[in-house]
C-alpha positions as CSV (number, residue, x, y, z in Angstrom):
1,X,-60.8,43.0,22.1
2,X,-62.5,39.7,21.7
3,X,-60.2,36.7,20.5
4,X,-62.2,36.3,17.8
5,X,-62.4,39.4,16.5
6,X,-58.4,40.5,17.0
7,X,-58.1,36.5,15.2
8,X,-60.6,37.9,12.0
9,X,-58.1,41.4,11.6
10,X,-54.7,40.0,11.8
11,X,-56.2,37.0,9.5
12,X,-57.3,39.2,7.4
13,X,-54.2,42.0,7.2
14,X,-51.9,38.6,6.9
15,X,-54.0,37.9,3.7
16,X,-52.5,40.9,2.4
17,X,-49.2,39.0,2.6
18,X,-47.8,42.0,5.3
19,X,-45.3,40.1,7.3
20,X,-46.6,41.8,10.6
21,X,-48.7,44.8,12.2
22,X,-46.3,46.4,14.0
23,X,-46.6,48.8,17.3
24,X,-47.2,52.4,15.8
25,X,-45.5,53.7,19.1
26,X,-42.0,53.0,17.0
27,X,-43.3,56.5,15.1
28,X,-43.8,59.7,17.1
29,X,-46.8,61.9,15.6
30,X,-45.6,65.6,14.7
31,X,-48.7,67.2,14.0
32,X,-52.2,66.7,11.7
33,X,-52.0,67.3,8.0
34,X,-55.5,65.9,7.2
35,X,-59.2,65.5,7.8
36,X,-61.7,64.6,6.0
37,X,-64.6,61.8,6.1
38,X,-61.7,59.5,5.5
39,X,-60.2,60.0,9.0
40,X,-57.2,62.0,9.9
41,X,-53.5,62.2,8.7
42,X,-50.5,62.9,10.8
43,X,-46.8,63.5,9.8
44,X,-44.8,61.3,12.0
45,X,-41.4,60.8,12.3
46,X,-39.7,56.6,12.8
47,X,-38.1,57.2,16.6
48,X,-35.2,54.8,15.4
49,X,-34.2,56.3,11.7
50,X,-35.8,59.6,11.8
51,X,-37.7,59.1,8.5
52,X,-40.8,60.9,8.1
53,X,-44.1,59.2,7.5
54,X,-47.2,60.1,7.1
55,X,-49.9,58.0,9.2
56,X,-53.7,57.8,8.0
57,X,-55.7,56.7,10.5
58,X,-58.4,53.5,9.4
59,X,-61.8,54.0,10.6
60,X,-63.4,51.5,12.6
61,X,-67.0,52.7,11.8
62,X,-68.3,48.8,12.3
63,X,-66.2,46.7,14.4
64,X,-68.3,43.8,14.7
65,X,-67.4,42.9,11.2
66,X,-63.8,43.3,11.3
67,X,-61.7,45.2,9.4
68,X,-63.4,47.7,7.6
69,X,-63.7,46.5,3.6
70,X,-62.7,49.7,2.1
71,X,-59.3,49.7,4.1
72,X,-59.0,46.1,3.5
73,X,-59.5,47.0,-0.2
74,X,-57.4,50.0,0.0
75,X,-54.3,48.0,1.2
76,X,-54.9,45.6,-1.5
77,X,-54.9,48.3,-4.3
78,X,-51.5,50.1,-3.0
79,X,-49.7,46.9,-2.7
80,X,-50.4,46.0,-6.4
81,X,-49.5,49.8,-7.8
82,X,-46.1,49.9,-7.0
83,X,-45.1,53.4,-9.1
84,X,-43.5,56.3,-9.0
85,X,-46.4,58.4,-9.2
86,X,-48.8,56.6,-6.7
87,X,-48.4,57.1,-3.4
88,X,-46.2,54.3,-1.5
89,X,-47.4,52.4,1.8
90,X,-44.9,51.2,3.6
91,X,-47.1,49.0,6.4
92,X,-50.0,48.9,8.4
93,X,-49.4,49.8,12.3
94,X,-51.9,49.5,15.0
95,X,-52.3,50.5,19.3
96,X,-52.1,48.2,21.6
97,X,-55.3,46.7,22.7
98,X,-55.9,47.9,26.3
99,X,-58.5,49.0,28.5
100,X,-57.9,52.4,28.2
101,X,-59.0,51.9,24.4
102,X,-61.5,49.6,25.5
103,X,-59.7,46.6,24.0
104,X,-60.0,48.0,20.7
105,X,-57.0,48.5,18.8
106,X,-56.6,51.7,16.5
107,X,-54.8,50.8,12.7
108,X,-52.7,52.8,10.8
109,X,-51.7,52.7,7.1
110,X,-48.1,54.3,6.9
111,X,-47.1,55.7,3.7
112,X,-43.8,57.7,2.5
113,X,-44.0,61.1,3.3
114,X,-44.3,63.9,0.7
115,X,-44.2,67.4,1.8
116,X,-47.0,69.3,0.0
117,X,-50.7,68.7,-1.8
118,X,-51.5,71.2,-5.1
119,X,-54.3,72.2,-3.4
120,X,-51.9,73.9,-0.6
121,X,-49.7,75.0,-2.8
122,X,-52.5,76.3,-5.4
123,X,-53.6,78.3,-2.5
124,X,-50.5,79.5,-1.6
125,X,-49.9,83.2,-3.7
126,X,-46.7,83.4,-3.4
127,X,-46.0,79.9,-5.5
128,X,-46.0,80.2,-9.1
129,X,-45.3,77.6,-11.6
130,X,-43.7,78.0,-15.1
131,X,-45.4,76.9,-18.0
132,X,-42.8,74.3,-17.6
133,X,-43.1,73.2,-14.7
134,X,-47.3,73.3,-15.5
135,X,-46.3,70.8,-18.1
136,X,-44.2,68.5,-15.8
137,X,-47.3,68.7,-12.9
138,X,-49.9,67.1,-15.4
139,X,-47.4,64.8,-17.3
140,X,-46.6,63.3,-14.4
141,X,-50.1,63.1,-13.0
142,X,-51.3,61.6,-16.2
143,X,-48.4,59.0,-15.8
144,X,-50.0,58.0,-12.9
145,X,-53.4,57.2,-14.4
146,X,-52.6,55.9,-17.1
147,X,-50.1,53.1,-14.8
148,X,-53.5,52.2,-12.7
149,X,-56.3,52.6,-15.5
150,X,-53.6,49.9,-17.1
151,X,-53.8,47.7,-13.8
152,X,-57.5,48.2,-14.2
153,X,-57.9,50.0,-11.4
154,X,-60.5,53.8,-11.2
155,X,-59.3,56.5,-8.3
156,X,-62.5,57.6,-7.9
157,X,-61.7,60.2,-6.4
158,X,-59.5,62.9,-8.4
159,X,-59.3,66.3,-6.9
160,X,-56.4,68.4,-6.2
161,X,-56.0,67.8,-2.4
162,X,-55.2,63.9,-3.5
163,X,-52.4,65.0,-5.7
164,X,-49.3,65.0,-3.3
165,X,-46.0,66.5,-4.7
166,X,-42.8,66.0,-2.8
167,X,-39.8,68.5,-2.2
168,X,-38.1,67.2,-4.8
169,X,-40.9,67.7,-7.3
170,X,-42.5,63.9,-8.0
171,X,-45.8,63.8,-7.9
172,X,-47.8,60.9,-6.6
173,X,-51.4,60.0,-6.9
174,X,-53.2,59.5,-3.0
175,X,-55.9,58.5,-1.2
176,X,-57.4,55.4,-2.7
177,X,-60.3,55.0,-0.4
178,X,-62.6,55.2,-2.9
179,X,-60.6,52.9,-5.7
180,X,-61.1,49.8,-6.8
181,X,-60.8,47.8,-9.9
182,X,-62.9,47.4,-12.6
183,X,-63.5,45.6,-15.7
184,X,-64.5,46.8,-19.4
185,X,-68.1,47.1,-19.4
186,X,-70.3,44.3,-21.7
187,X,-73.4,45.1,-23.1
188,X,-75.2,42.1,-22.1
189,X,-73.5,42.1,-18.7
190,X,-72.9,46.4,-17.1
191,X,-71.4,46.9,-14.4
192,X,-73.0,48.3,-11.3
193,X,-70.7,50.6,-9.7
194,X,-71.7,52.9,-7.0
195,X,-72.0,56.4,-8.6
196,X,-71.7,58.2,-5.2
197,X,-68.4,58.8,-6.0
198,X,-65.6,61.9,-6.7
199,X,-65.9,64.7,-4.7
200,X,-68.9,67.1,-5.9
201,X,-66.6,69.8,-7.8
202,X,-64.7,67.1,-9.6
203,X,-67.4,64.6,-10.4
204,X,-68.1,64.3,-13.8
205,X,-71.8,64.6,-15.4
206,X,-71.7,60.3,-16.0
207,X,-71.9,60.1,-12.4
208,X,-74.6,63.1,-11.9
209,X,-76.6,62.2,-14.2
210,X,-76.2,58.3,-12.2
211,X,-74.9,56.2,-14.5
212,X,-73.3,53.0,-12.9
213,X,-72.0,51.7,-15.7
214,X,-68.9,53.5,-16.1
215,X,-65.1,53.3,-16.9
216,X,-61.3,55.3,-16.7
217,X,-62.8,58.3,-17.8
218,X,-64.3,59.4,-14.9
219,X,-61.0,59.9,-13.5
220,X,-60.3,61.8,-16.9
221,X,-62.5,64.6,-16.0
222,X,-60.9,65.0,-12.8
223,X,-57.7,65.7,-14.1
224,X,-59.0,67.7,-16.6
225,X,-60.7,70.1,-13.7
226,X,-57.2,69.7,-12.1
227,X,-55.7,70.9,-15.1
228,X,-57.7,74.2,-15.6
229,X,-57.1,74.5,-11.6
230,X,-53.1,75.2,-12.3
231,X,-54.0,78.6,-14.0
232,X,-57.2,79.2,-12.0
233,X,-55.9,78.7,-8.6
234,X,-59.2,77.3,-7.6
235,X,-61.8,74.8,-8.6
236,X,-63.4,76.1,-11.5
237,X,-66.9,74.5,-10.2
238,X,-68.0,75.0,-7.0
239,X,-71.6,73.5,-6.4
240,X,-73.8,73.4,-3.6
241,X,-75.7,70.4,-5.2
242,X,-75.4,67.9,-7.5
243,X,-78.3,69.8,-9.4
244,X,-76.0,73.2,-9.6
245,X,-73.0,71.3,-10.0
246,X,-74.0,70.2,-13.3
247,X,-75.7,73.3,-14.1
248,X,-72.0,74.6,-13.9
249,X,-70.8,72.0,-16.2
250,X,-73.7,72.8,-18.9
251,X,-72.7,76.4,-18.4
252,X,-69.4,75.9,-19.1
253,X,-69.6,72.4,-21.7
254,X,-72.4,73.0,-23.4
255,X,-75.9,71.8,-23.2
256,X,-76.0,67.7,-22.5
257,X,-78.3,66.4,-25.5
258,X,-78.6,62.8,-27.2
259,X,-77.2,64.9,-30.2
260,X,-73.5,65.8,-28.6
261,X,-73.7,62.2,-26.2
262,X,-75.7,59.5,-27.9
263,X,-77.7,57.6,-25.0
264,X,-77.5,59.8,-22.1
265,X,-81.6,60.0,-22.4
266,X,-81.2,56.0,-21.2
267,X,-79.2,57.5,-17.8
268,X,-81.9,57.7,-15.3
269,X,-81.6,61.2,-14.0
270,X,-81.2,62.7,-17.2
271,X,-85.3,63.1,-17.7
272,X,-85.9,64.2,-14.3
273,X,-83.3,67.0,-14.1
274,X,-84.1,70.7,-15.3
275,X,-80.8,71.4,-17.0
276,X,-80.4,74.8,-19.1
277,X,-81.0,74.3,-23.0
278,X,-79.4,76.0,-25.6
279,X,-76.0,76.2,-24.1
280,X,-73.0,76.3,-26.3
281,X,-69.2,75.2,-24.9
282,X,-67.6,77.9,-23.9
283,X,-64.6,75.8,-22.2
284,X,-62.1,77.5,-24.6
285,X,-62.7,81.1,-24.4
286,X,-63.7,80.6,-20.5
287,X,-60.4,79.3,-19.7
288,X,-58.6,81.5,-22.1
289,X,-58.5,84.3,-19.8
290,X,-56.2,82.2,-18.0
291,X,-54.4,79.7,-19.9
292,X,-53.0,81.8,-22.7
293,X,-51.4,78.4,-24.7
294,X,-53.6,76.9,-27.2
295,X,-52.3,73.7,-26.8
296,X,-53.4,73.6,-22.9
297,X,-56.9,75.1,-23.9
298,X,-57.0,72.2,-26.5
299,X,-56.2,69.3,-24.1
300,X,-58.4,70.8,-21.0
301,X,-61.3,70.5,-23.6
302,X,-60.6,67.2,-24.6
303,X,-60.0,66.1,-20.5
304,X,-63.8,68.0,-20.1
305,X,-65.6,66.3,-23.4
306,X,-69.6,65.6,-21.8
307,X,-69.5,61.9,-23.6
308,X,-67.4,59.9,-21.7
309,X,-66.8,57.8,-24.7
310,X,-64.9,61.1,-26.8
311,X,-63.1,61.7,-23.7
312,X,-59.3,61.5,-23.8
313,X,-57.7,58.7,-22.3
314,X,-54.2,58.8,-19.9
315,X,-52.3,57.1,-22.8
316,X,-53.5,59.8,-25.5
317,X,-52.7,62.6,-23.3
318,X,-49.5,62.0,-22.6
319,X,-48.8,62.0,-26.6
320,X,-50.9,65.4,-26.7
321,X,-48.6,68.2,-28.3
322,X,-49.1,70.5,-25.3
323,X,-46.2,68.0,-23.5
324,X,-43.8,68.4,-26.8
325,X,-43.6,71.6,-27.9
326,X,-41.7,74.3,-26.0
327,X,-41.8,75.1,-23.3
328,X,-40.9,71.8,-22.3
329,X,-42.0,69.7,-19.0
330,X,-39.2,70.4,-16.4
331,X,-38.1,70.2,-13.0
332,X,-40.4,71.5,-10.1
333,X,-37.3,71.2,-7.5
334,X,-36.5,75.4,-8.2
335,X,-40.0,76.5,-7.1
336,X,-40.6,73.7,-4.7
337,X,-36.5,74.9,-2.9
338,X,-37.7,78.0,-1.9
339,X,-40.8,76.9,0.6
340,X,-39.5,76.7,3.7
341,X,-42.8,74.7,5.4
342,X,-45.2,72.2,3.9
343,X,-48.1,73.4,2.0
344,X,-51.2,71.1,2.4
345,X,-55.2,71.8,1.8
346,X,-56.0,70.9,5.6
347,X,-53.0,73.0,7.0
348,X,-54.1,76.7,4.6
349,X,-57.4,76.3,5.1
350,X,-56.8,76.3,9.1
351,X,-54.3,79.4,8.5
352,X,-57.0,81.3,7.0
353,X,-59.7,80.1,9.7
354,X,-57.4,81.6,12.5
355,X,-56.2,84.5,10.5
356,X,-59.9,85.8,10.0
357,X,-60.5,85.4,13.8
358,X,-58.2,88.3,14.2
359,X,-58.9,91.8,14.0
360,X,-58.0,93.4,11.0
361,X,-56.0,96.7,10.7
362,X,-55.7,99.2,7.9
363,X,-56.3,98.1,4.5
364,X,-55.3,94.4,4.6
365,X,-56.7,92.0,1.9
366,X,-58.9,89.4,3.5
367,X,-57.4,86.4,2.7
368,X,-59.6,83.6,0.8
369,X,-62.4,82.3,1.6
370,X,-62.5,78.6,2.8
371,X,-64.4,76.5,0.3
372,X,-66.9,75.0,2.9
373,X,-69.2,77.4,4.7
374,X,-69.9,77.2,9.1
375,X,-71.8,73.9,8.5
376,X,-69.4,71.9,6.2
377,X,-71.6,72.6,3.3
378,X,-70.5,73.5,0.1
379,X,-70.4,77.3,-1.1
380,X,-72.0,78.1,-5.2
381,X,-68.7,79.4,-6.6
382,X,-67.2,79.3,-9.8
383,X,-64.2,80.3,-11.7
């Protein structure tokens, strides 16, 4: 590694007021947990305490400038939402620089481990949460947003394999490569955010439709697709394209018109895309095959409004009846006691990868499909 450009990393890492980037040889890696476009994630364990950890690896897609800016601005986020319900780093770690590694050193962001993601534990059959417990999931997970929406700060990126729950049942908010901060819009001066954002089943029709101009609420949807997900078991819109993906939505919110959001003909794909007319919203009696409370189906359709502007915010959610009337929220730590392994999107979805590679006997039920097909593309499925 060149002086100048180990000088511009640790400059920059000590601008984020971390007292030093320590030897990741102090952790020993136990196995993978995730992959993704973001890099990979290992459970480790501290050689000298025997904590656990988990690692997230930072790509160096560009190392002639440095320190990539999304990790940079990652950092920065997670050191300035210090809660209960967003996920903790503890420090940054890096390799030693050698010629093996061609003088390039490898960084790590260590965070507090937590044992399972609802995605794993959604596609696990064999969990099942109380209504309860349902409640105590999404109160806690709006807590969350609503702590970084007030620290004016957008996840971007809502989906249930960034919801990590620990064994003792808190829930924390991850992965904020996609976050950053934001201000409220001005109507003489929008904002220009990047709408290639949220992961395609969880991104809401602002975004496809490519408005850049957005705020909080975009994260609202995703919880509100997170919410259906607890009864569903699965995302409840599965698109191959951003064109089906908000077909899904039409077919299941309605038809988008200037009448139900007023200036969505001013978004510059809404003229150009063929979306199907005369749709009514169907979100209640859809989801009521599965959520059989009324208060649920009436906050999912709030979480799921098309008009960003009518859509719920964290703080009005958390008042929502559905979290004070009986059942009430409670603990998770009954379910969560009996799983004897950690339950994690990346870890299921390679269990069901090797379980179909083996011959099946009798009448065995296949086991679910993975949600990407052979190429990594998106399979058309909905709920």
């Amino acid at each position: 590694m060149s002086s100048n450009y180990s000088a511009t990393l640790m400059s920059k890492i000590d601008d984020f007021q971390f007292p030093f980037c320590d030897d990741i040889n102090k952790y020993d890696k136990i196995t993978k947990i995730g992959q993704g476009t973001f890099g990979e994630v290992f459970k480790a364990r501290h050689r000298q305490t025997n904590k656990l950890v988990a690692l997230k690896k930072v790509l160096m897609d560009n190392e002639k400038e440095g320190f990539p800016i999304t990790a940079l601005r990652e950092i920065r986020i997670l050191q300035l939402l210090k809660n209960e319900n967003v996920v903790n780093l503890i420090e940054i770690c890096r390799t030693k620089a050698n010629s093996a590694n061609q003088c390039k050193a490898t960084f790590y962001l260590v965070f507090d481990f937590c044992e399972h993601d609802l995605a794993g534990l959604l596609s696990n059959v064999n969990v099942k949460f109380s209504a309860g417990e349902i409640k105590k999931i999404m109160q806690q997970l709006l807590n969350g947003l609503f702590f970084i929406h007030e620290n004016k700060i957008l996840h971007r990126d809502m989906k249930a394999a960034n919801i990590l729950i620990t064994k003792n049942g808190v829930l924390k908010l991850a992965d904020f490569g996609l976050a950053r901060a934001f201000s409220q819009p001005k109507k003489d001066q929008p904002n220009r955010y990047t709408n290639r954002v949220v992961t395609l089943w969880y991104r809401p029709p602002e975004l496809l439709l490519g408005e850049r101009n957005y705020t909080s609420a975009v994260d609202m949807w995703g919880a509100g697709c997170i919410m259906a997900e607890l009864w569903t078991r699965t995302p409840i819109m599965q698109g191959s394209s951003e064109q089906t993906q908000l077909t899904y939505i039409v077919q299941l919110c309605g038809s988008i018109s200037t009448k139900v959001w007023p200036g969505v003909e001013k978004l510059d794909l809404y003229p150009k895309l063929n979306l199907p007319k005369d749709q009514k919203r169907k979100v209640r009696p859809r989801l009521a095959m599965y959520i059989k409370d009324a208060l649920a189906l009436d906050l999912v359709d709030k979480l799921l409004t098309l008009n960003p502007a009518d859509r719920i915010d964290a703080d009005n959610a958390l008042n929502h009846d559905f979290f004070w009337t009986d059942p009430m929220p409670c603990d998770l730590a009954n379910t969560l006691s009996t799983i004897d392994r950690s339950m994690f999107e990346f870890l299921a979805q390679k269990n069901r990868r090797q379980h179909m590679q083996q011959p099946q006997h009798g009448h065995q039920q296949r086991p679910q499909q993975p949600h990407q097909n052979n190429d990594g593309q998106y399979q058309d499925r909905v709920f």
